[in-house]
C-alpha positions as CSV (number, residue, x, y, z in Angstrom):
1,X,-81.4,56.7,-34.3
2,X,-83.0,55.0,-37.3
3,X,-78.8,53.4,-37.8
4,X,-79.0,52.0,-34.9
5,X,-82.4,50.4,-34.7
6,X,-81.8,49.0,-38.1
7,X,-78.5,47.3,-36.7
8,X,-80.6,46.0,-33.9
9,X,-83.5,44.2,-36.0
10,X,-80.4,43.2,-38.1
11,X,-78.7,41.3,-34.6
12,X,-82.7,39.7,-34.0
13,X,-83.5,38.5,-37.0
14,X,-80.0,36.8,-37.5
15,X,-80.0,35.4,-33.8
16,X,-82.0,32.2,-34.7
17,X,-79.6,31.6,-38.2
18,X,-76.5,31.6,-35.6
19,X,-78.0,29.8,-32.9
20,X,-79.1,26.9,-35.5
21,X,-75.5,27.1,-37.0
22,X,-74.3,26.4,-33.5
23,X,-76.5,23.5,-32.1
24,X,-75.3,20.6,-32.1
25,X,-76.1,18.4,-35.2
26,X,-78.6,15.4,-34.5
27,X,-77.3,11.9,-33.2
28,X,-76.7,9.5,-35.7
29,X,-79.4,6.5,-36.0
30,X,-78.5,3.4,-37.4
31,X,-80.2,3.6,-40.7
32,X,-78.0,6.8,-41.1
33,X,-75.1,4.8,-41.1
34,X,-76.8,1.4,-42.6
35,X,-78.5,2.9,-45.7
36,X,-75.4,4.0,-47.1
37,X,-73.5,2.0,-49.8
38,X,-72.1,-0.9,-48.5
39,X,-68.1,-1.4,-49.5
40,X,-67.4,-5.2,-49.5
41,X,-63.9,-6.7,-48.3
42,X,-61.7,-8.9,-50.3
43,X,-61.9,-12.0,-49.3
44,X,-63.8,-13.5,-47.2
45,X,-62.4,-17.1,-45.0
46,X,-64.2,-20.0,-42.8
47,X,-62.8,-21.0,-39.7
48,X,-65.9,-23.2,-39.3
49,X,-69.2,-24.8,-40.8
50,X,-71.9,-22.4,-38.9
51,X,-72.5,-19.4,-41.5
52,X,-71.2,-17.3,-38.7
53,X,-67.8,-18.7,-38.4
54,X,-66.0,-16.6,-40.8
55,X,-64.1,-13.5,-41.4
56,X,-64.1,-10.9,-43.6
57,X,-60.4,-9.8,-45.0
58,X,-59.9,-6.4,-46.0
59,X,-56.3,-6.0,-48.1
60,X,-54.9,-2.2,-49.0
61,X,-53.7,-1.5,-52.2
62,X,-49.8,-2.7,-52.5
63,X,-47.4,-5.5,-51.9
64,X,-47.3,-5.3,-47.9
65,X,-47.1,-6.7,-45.7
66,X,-49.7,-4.5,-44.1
67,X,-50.6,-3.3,-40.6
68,X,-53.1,-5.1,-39.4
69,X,-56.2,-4.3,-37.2
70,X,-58.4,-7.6,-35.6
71,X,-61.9,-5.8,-35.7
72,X,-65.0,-7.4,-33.6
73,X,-68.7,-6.5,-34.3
74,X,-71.1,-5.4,-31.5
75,X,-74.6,-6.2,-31.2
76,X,-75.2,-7.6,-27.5
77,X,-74.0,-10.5,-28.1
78,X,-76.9,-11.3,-30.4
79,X,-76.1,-12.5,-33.6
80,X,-80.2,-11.0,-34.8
81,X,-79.4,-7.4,-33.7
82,X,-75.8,-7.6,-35.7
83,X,-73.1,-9.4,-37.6
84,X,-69.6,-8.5,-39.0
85,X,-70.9,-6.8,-41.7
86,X,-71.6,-3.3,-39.8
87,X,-68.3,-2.6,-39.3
88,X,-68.0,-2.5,-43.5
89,X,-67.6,1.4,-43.4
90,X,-64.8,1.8,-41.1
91,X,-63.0,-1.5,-42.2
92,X,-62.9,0.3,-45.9
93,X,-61.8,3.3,-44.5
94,X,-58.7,1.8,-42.9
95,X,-58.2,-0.4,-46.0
96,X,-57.8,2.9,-47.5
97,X,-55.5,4.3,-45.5
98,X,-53.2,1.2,-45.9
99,X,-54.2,-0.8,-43.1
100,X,-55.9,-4.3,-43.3
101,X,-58.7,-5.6,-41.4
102,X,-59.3,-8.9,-40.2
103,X,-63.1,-8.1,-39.4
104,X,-64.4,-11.7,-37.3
105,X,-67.7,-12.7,-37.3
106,X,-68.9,-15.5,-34.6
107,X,-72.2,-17.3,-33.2
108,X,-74.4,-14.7,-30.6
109,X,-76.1,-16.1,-28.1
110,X,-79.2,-16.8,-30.0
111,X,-77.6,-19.2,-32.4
112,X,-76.9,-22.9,-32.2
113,X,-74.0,-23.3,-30.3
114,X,-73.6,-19.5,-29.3
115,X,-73.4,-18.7,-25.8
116,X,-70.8,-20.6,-23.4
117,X,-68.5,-21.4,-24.8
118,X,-69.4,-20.9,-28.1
119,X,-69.2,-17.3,-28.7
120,X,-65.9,-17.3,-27.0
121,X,-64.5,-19.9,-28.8
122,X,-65.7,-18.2,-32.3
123,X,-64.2,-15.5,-31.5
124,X,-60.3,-16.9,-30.2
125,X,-60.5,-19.4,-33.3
126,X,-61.2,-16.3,-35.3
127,X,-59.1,-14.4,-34.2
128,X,-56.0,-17.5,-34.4
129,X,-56.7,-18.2,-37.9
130,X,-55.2,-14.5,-38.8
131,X,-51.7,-16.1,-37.6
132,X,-52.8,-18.9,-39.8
133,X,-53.7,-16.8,-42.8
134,X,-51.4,-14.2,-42.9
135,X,-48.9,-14.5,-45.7
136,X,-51.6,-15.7,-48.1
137,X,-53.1,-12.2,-47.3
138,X,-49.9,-10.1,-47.0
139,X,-50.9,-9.3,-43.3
140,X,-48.3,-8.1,-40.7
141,X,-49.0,-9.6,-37.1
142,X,-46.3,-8.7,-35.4
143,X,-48.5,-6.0,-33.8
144,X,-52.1,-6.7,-34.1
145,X,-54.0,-3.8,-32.7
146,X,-57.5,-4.8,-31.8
147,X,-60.7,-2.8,-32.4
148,X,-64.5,-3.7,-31.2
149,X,-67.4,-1.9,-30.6
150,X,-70.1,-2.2,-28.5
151,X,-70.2,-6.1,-27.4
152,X,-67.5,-6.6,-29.5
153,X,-64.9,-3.6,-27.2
154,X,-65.7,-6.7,-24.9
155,X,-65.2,-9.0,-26.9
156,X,-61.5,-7.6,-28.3
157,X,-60.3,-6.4,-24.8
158,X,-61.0,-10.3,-23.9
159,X,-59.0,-11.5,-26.8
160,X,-56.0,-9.7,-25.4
161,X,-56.8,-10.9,-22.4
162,X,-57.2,-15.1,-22.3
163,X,-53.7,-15.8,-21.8
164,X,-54.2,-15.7,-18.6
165,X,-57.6,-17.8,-18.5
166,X,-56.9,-20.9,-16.3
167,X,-56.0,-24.5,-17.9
168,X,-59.2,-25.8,-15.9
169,X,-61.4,-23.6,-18.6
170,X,-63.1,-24.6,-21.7
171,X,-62.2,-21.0,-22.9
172,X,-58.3,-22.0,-22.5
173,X,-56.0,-21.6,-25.5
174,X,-52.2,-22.9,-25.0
175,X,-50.8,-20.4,-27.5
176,X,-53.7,-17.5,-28.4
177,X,-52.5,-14.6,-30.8
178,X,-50.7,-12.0,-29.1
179,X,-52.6,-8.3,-29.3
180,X,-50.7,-5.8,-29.0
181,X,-53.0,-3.0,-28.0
182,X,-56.8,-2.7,-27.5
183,X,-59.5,0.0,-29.1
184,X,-62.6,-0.3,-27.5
185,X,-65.4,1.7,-29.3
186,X,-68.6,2.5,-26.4
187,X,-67.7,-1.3,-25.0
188,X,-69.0,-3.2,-22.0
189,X,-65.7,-4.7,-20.9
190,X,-67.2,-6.0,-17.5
191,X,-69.7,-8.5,-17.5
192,X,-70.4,-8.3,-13.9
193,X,-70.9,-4.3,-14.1
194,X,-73.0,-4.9,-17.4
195,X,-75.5,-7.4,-15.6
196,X,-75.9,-5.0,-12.5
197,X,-76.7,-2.2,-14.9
198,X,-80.6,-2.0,-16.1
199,X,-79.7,1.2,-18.2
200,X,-77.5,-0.4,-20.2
201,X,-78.9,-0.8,-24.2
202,X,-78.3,-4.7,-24.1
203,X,-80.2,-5.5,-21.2
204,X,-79.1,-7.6,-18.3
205,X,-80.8,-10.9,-18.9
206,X,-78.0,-11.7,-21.9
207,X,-75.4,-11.9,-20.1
208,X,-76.7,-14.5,-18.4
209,X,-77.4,-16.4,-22.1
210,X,-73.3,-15.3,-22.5
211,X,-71.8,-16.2,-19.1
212,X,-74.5,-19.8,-18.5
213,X,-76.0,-19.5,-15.7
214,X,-74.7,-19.5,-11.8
215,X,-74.6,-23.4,-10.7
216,X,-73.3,-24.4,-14.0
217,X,-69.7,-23.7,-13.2
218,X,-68.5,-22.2,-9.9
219,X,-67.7,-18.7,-11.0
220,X,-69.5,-17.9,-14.5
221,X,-67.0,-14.4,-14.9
222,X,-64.0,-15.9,-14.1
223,X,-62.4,-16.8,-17.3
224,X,-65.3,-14.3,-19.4
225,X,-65.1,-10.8,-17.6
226,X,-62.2,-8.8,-18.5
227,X,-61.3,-7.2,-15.1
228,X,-61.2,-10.5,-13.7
229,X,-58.1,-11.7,-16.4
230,X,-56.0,-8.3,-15.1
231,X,-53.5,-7.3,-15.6
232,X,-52.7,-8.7,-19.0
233,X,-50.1,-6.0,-19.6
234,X,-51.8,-4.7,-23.1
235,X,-52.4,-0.6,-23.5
236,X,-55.9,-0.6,-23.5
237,X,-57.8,2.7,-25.1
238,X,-61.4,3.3,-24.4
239,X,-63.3,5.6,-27.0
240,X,-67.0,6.9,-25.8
241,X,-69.7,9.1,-26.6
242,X,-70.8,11.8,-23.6
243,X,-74.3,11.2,-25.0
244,X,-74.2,7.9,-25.5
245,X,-77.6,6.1,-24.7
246,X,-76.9,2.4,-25.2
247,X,-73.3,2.4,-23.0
248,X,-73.5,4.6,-19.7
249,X,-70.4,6.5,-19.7
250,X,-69.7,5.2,-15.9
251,X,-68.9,1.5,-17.3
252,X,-66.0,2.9,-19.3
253,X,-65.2,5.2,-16.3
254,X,-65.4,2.3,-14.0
255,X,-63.4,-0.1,-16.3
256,X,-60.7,2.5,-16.7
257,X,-60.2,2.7,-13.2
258,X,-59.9,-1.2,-12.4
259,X,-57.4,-1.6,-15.0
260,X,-55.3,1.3,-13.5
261,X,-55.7,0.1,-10.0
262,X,-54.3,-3.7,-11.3
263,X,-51.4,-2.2,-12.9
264,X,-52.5,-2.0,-16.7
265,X,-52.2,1.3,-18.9
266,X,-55.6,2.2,-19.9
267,X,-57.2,5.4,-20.8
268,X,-60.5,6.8,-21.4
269,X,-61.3,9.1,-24.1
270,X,-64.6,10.9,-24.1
271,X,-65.7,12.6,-27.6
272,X,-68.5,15.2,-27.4
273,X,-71.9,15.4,-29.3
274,X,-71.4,11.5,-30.1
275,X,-73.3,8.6,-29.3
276,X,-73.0,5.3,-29.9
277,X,-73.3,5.2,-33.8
278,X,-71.0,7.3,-34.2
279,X,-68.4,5.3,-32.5
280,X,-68.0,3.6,-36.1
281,X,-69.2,5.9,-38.5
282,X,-66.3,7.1,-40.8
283,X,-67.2,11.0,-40.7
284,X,-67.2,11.3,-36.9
285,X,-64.8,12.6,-34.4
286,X,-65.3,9.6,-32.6
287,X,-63.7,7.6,-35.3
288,X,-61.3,10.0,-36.0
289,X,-59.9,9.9,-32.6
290,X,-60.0,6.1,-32.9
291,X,-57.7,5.7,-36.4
292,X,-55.4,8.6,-33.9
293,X,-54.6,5.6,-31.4
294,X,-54.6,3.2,-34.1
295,X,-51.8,4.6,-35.9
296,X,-50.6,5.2,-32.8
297,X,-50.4,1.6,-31.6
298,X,-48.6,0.5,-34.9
299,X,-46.2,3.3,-34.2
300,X,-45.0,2.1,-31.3
């Protein structure tokens, strides 16, 4: 009897120790991932005068030429909230892994010139001067796999996506850089959905700062919301966190499903226990399931 009532106090008292080793571990919060050491690219290139027009270049170790990711910062579109330089952790963790990153930077809609068609045209000019700059950096472009998180899933899955913006628009670009395939990290691919949605972390009121305002051109989304430039015939992979409080998991549901019903190959992939930090913090399952699909996409 006394046996088995010491096994019994043993089981209580060690309940609490194996429920705690169970939980869950705590969200990330951004000073978790923004205190850290920060690792610092290469080089560093202007595609224009504003101190926001420029890209970061992050070269492996080697002779190359190198795989090479085209990575877009989030931040609601809002240059004060974010710039390229949050993506430093995850661009040095490809760098070592022997991939380069062409990390962009461009003007949010609370800078001079940001907005329409500023931020778009940061980002395409960006994103064209890595065909420019590629042999001085050893950078392999015949299959550019693009990465953004946040605003910036928006902005990459766009990038892929303007070939088929109209000649009519100031967002039109004869020959843009061909992506290859599409990562978006917890992004807000449709502009329409984003400024219908009050629960989403950005707000609705910037993407009417992004878009300009209804009047000023006859349909603001037409040449700026992804959906509406589908099909573009690019794989498309969508990364988000179940507990995600700044991206509702339905946009990325949603999105999914209006690329598949217009013909394009997209999937969703939905990591547990993650929210939206840890879309680009180098630890994470998140990321880890997102440098899966990357070397996927230069596999192909």
């Amino acid at each position: 009897m006394m046996l088995r009532f010491a096994f019994a106090a043993a089981v209580l008292l060690t309940a609490p120790a194996l429920a705690a080793q169970d939980a869950p571990k705590p969200l990330l919060t951004w000073p978790d991932l923004t205190t850290r050491p920060k690792p610092q690219p290469n080089a560093t290139v202007d595609y224009g005068s504003d101190p926001y027009q420029k890209v970061d270049v992050w070269v492996p170790a080697g002779k190359g030429p190198f795989p090479t990711v085209l990575m877009v910062h989030g931040g609601c579109w809002t240059t004060s909230i974010a710039d390229h330089t949050l993506m430093n952790w995850i661009a040095d963790d490809l760098r070592k892994d022997g991939i380069a990153v062409w990390n962009v930077d461009y003007r949010g809609v609370d800078r001079p010139g940001g907005g329409y068609p500023g931020t778009f045209a940061d980002a395409g000019t960006a994103a064209d001067a890595l065909r420019t700059n590629a042999r001085k950096f050893h950078l392999d472009t015949r299959r550019v796999v693009a990465v953004g998180h946040s605003a910036g899933g928006h902005l990459a899955l766009w990038l892929a996506a303007r070939g088929r913006i109209a000649k009519a628009s100031a967002l039109y670009q004869r020959h843009p850089l061909k992506i290859a395939h599409v990562i978006s990290l917890g992004g807000l691919p449709d502009l329409e959905a984003t400024a219908a949605s009050p629960d989403n972390g950005c707000g609705v009121a910037v993407v009417a700062r992004l878009v300009g305002a209804p009047g000023v051109r006859p349909d603001v989304y037409s040449d700026t919301s992804v959906p509406r430039l589908l099909p573009d015939a690019v794989k498309q992979d969508l990364v988000n966190g179940r507990e995600d409080k700044i991206i509702p998991l339905r946009m990325g549901t949603a999105y999914v499903a209006t690329a598949r019903a217009k013909g394009d190959r997209a999937d969703l992939h939905v990591i547990d226990h993650t929210g939206h930090v840890e879309l680009i913090a180098p630890e994470t399952a998140a990321w880890a399931e997102a440098k899966t699909l990357i070397r996927a996409a230069f596999a192909q």
